[in-house]
C-alpha positions in Angstrom: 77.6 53.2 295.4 74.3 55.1 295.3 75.0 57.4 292.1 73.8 55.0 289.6 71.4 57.1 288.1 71.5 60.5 285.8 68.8 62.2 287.5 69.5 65.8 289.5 71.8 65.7 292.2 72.4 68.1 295.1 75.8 69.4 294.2 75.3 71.6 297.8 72.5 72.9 299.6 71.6 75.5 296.4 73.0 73.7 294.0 70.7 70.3 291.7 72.1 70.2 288.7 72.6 67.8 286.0 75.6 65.2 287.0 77.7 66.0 283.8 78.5 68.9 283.0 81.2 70.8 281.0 84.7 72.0 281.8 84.9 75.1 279.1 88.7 75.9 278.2 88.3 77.1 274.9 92.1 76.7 273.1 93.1 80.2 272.1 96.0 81.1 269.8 96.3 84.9 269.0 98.3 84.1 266.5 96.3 81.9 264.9 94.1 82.0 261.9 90.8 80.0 263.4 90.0 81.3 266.4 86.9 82.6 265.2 86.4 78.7 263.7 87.3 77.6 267.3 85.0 79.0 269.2 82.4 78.2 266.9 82.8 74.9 267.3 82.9 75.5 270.8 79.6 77.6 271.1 78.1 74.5 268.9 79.6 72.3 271.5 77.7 74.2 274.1 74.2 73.9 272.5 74.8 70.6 271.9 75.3 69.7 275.7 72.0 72.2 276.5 70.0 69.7 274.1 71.5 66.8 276.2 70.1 68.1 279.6 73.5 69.6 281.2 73.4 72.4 283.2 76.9 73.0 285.0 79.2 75.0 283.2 82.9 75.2 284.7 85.5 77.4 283.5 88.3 79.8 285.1 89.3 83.8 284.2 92.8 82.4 283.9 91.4 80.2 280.8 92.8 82.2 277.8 92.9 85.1 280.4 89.4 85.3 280.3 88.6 84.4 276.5 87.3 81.1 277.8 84.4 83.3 280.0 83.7 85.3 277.0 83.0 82.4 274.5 80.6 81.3 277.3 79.6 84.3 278.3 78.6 85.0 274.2 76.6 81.6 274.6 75.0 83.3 277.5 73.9 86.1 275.7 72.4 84.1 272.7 70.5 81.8 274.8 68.9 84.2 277.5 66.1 82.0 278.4 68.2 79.2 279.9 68.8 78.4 283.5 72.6 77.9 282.8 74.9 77.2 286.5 78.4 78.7 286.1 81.0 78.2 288.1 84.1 80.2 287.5 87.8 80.1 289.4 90.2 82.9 290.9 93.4 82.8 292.4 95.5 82.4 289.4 95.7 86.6 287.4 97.2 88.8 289.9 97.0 92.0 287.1 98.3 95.0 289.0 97.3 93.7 292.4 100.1 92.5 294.7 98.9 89.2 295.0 95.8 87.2 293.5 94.2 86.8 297.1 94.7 90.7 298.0 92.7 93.5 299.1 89.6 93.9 297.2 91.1 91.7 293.7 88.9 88.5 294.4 86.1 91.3 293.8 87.3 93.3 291.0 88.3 89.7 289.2 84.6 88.8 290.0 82.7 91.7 288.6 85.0 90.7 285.4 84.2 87.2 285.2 80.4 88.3 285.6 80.9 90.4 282.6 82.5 87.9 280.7 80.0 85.8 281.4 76.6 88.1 280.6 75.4 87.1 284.5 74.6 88.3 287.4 75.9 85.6 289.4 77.8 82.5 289.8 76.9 79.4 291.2 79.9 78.8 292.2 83.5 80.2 292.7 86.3 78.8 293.4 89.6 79.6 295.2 92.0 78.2 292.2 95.3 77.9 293.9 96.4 77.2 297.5 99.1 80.1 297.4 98.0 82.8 299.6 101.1 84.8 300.0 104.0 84.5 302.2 103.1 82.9 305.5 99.4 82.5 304.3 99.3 86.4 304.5 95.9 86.6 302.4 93.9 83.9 303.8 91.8 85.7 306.0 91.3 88.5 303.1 90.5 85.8 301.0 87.8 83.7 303.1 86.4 86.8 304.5 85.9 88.0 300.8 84.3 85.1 299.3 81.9 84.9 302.2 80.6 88.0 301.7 80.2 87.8 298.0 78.1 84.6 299.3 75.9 86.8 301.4 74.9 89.0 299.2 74.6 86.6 296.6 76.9 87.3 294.3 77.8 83.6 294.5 75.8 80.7 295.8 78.6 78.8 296.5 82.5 78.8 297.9 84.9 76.6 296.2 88.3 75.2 296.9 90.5 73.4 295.3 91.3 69.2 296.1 94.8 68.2 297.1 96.7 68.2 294.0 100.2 67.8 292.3 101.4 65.6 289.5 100.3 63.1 288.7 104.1 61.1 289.0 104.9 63.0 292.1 105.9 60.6 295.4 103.8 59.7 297.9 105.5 62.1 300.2 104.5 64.8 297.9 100.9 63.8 297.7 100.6 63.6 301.6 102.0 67.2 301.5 99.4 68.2 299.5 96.5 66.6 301.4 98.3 67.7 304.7 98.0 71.4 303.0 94.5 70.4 301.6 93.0 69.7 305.2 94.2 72.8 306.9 92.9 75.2 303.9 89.9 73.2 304.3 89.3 73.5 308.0 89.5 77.1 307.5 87.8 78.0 303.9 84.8 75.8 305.0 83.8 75.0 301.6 80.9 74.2 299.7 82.5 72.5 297.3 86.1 71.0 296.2 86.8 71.3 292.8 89.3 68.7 291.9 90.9 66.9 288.7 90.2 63.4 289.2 90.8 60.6 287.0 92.6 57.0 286.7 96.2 58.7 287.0 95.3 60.3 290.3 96.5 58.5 293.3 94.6 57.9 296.3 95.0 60.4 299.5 94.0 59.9 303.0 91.9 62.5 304.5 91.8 62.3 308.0 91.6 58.3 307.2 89.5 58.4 304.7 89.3 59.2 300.7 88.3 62.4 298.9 84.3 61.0 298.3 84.1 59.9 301.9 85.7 62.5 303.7 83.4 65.5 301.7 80.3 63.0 302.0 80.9 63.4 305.7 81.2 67.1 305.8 78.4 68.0 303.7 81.2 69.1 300.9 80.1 68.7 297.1 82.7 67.5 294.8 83.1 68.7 290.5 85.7 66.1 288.9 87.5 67.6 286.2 89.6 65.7 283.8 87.8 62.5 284.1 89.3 61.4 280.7 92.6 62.7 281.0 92.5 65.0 278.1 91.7 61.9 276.0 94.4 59.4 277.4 92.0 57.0 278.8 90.1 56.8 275.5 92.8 55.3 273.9 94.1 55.0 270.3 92.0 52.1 269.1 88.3 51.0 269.9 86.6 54.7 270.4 85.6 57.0 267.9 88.3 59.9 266.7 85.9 62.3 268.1 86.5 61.0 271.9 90.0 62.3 271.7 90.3 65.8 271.9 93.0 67.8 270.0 94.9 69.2 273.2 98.8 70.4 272.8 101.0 67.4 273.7 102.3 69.2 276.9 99.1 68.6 277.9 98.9 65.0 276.9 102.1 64.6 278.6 102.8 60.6 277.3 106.4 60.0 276.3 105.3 57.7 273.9 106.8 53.9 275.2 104.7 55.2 278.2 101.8 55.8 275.6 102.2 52.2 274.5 102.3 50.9 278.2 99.1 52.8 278.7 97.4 51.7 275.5 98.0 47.6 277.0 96.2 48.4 280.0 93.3 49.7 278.3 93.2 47.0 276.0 92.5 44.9 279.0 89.3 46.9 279.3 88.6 46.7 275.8 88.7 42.6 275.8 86.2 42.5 279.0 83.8 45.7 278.0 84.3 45.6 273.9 85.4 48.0 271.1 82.1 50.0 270.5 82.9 53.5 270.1 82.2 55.6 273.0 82.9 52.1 275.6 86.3 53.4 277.1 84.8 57.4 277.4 81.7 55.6 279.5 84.1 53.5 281.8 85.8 56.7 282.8 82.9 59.0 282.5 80.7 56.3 284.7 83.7 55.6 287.1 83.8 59.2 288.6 79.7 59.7 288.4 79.4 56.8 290.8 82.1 57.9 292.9 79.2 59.8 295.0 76.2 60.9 294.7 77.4 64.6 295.7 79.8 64.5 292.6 79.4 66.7 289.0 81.7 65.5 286.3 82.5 67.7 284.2 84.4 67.0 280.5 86.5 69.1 278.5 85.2 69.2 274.4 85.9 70.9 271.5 83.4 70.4 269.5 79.6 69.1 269.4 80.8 65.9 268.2 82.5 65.3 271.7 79.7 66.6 273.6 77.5 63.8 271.6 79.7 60.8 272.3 80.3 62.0 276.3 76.5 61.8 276.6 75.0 59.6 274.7 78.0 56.9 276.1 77.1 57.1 279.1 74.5 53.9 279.2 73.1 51.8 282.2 75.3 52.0 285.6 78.1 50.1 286.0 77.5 47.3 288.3 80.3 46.5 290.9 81.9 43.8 289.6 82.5 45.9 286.3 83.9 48.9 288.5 86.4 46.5 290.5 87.9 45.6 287.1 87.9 49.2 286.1 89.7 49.9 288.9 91.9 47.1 288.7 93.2 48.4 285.5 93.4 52.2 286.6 95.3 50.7 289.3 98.1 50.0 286.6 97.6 52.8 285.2 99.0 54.6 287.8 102.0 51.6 288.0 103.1 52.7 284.9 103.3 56.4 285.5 105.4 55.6 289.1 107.9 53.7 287.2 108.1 55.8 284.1 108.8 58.5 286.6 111.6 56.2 288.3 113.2 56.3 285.1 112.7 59.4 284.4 112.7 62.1 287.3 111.8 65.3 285.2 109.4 63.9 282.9 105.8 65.7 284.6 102.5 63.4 283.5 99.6 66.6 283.7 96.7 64.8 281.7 
């Protein structure tokens, strides 16, 4: 590992940026009472992590169908003298266009999302879904779009998605998706892969070789998203309340015996690593920033609270002794997910 420290890193070429970030889905209930109180919490969240030295602020126009963009884009307004990096996803809101990926959408959904946002550009976009129409009818509309939004710098960067399905899916499902993953790639020629990685994602061969080594050789920057599993790996014992984020439990997505099953595994970490608040949020938080040194982490919050712990957890590196018994444990993780999905077929684990 080289990523020890929490200095700048080159995300890509025009990219540095600070190695955690944020992931900004703001929860969004029409129906309910506190939005308004939700989004405050939020915009404090977002100060907070601006105080802490991030930079790298990731969000999508499918988030609350672009509410998420405008909470940050209300942040950008009120803070015009910061040098904030947003990245921003499309692919996902067709509207009245035939297909997400068609004619001239990816630029119409841009010039919204640059709205939304109070900018004038985006540091990086990414293509948010690997459906591009019946036999890949779009593709070439799509990567001949986003490469000219690049040159005139409208963007700075092209993003794509990582091979991805659920997390209890088979392996033959998983080399599907990196199967799919590597011809995209070969064609999109990225800047960056935006992917969710965390302990419940199962390694994938690339051409041989994992995610990290396989972009490290092509030049690729990677953003991690998810790395605490919407607040699975933080457990329900030995980390503050404020590590685990109030998320809808289809998002969650433990049956609880499995819950249980998880909970003993990360007890294991908690016996060689210690019950401070904040320990289990810095295993995963550290696991994924040492992955690489071209990798951004970047953590879903809801409030400032969060945005605290994520940072300020964070510590000295984790030697490699400490990240073999990490992974050890992970490793077990993901045992308990394959055989909860033995038992249960249907049952989809999305933290």
């Amino acid at each position: 590992m080289t990523a020890h420290d929490l200095g700048a890193r080159h995300l890509c070429r025009d990219i540095l940026t600070h190695p955690l970030g944020l992931h900004c889905h703001v929860p969004t209930d029409d129906a309910h009472p506190d939005g308004s109180v939700r989004a405050g919490r939020f915009l404090a969240g977002l100060h907070r992590a601006v105080e802490r030295g991030a930079m790298f602020f990731d969000t999508a126009d499918s988030y609350g169908c672009g509410y998420s963009e405008r909470v940050l884009g209300q942040f950008s307004r009120q803070s015009p003298d910061l040098n904030l990096q947003l990245s921003s996803k499309v692919g996902q809101i067709r509207g009245s266009a035939v297909h997400p990926y068609a004619g001239r959408h990816i630029h119409h959904q841009l010039e919204q999302t640059l709205e939304n946002l109070y900018a004038e550009e985006l540091h990086l976009y990414t293509l948010d879904s690997f459906d591009f129409g019946p036999g890949d009818r779009y593709l070439g509309n799509a990567i001949d779009a986003m490469r000219t939004l690049r040159e005139v710098k409208a963007i700075r960067a092209i993003g794509m998605r990582g091979p991805f399905t659920r997390y209890a899916a088979s392996p033959e499902e998983w080399a599907a998706q990196a199967e799919r993953f590597l011809y995209l790639f070969r064609l999109i020629k990225p800047d960056v892969v935006w992917t969710r990685f965390n302990a419940f994602t199962p390694a994938v061969s690339l051409e041989g070789q994992d995610l990290f080594t396989f972009t490290a050789r092509h030049g690729v920057g990677l953003v991690l998203a998810a790395p605490l599993a919407h607040g699975v790996l933080v457990g329900k014992g030995g980390a503050s309340a404020s590590s685990r984020p109030t998320v809808p439990s289809r998002r969650g997505g433990l049956m609880p015996w499995l819950r249980e099953r998880v909970d003993e595994q990360l007890d294991v970490l908690r016996r060689h690593f210690g019950e401070a608040p904040g320990t289990l949020a810095r295993l995963a938080l550290r696991s994924c920033l040492q992955r690489g040194d071209q990798c951004v982490v970047v953590a879903g919050f809801s409030t400032a609270e969060q945005v605290e712990e994520n940072f300020s957890c964070l510590g000295d590196p984790l030697t490699e002794l400490e990240l073999g018994i990490i992974d050890d444990v992970y490793a077990g993780l993901q045992t308990q997910v394959r055989e909860a999905a033995s038992r249960l077929p249907v049952m989809e684990l999305q933290p």
